[in-house]
N, C-alpha and C positions, 0 to 999 in steps of 0.2 A: 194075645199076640201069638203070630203063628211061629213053629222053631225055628224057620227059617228067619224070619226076620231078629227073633233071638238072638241066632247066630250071628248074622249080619253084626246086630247092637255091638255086641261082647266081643268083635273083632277089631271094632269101630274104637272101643275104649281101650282098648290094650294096645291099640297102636298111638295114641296119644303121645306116651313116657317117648315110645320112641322118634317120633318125628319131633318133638317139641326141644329136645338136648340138640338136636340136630340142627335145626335154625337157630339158637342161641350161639350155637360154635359159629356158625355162619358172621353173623355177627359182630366188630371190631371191637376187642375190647379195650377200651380206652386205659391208659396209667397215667394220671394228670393230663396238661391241655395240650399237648404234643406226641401222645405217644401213638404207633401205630397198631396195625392187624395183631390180634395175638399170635405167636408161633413164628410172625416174620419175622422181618431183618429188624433191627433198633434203626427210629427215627432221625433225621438228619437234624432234628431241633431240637431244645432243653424250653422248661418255660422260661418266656421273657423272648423265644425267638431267635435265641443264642445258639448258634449252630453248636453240636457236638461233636467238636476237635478236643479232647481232653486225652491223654495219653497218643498221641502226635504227634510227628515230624512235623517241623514248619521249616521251610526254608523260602529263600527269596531274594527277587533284588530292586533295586528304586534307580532313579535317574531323575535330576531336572536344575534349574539354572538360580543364580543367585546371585550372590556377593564374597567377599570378603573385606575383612576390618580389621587395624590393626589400631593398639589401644596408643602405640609410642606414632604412629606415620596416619595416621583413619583410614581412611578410601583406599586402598593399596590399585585399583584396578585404573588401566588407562581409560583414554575417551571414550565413550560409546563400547567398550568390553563388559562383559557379564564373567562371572567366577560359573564354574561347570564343576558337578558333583556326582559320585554315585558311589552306592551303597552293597552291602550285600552282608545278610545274616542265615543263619543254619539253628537250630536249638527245638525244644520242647515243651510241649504242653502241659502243667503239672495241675492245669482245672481245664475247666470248659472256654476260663474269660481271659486266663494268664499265660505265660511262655515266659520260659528263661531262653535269652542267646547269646550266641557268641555274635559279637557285628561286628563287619571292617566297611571303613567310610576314606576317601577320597576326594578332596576338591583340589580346584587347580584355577588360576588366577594370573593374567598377562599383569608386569608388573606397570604401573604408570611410568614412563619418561620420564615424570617428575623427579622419581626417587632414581632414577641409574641413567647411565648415558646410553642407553642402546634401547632398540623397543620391541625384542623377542625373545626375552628371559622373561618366565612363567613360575608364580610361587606355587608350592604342594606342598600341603598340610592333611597327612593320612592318620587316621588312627585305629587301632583294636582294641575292642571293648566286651565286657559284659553288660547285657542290657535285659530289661524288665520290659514287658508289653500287658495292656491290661487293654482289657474291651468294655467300656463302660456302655458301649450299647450292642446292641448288633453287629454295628459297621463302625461306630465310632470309635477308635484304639485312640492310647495316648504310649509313650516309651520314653523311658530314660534308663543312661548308659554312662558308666565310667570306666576307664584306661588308660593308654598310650599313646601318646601323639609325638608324629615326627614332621620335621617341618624341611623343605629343600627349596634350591632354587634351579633350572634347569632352562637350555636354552630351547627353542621352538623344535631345533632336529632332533634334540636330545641326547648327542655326543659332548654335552658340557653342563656341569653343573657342581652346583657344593652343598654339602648338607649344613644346616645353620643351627640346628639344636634339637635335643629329646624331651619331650614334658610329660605332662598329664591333659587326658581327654576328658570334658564332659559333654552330653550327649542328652537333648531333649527332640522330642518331633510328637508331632500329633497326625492321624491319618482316617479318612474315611473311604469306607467300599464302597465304592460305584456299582462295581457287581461281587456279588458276597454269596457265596456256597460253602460245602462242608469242607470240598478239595482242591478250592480255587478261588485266588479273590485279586482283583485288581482296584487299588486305591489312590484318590489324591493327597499329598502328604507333604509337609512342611516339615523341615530340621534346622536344628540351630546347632553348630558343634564347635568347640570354645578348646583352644590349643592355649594352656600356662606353661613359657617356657624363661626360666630361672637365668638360665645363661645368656638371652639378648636379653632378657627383662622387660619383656612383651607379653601379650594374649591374642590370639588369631581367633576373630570369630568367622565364621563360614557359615551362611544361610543359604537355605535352597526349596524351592517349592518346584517338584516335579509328582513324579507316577510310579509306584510298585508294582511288581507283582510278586503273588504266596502262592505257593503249595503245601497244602498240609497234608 
């Protein structure tokens, strides 16, 4: 072998070590089935597909239509009326799948004729709550909430009304993401929220299936 091609050989092998680290870094190195480029940003997923909101603001609000029920009068709602509701919570993430908040809820209800002589007094049954959110899948959450419930009656303009009593809230809903990201998620969701109040000696229940939307 002549020197020159010696030379060649021996420049050949010494460059090896160094290109060969070099495409390796190149390379993504994986951390479980979610994780991204070494050196980047952290992945928007956990395994299971579970976005990675965990030390996060979450706030938000919901809106949609239902009923109301009362346990001493049933139906409270006139002819052809729906009960109308909305929601709004703030709180934090203490895992990937869980959030503590604080909720307040709202519904409202034209009373039936039946029960009063006039037919534009509207019942409202609000409450503040703390409440628990868990994610059992991706998109599927479930929540429940216990507090304070206020219950009124008020006419259509809103210049007349009486407060009727203070209880206790409980608070159940279930919700899925229609569209689900790390920063943003809009769902459909069902609530049940259930007024015990001592002094008429009734319980208000309020159901509602509408739409949220989260920021986290």
């Amino acid at each position: 072998m002549t020197p020159m091609k010696s030379l060649v050989l021996v420049g050949l092998l010494a460059a090896i070590p160094t290109f060969a680290p070099s495409e390796a870094s190149a390379q993504p190195r994986r951390r479980g089935y979610y994780a991204g480029p070494a050196g980047g940003p952290p992945n928007s997923q956990l395994p299971g597909g579970f976005h990675n909101r965990q030390n996060r603001l979450i706030f938000g609000f919901s809106g949609g239509l239902g009923y109301m029920n009362s346990d001493a009068f049933g139906d409270l709602g006139s002819a052809g009326s729906v009960s109308g509701g909305v929601a709004g919570h703030i709180g934090g993430f203490l895992g990937p799948r869980f959030a503590l908040l604080f909720e307040a809820q709202v519904n409202a209800q034209q009373i039936s004729q039946e029960r009063i002589s006039v037919d534009d007094i509207f019942l409202y049954q609000s409450a503040a709550m703390i409440a628990a959110q868990y994610w059992v899948t991706p998109q599927l959450w479930i929540k429940g909430g216990i507090g304070f419930a206020h219950l009124e009656e008020q006419t259509r303009d809103g210049f007349a009304g009486a407060e009727i009593d203070n209880g206790t809230a409980i608070m159940g809903a279930v919700g899925y993401e229609i569209f689900s990201a790390r920063y943003l998620s809009i769902d459909l969701q069902g609530r049940l929220l259930n007024g015990a109040y001592k002094g008429v000696d009734d319980n208000i229940t309020a159901g509602t299936v509408g739409i949220g939307i989260n920021w986290f």
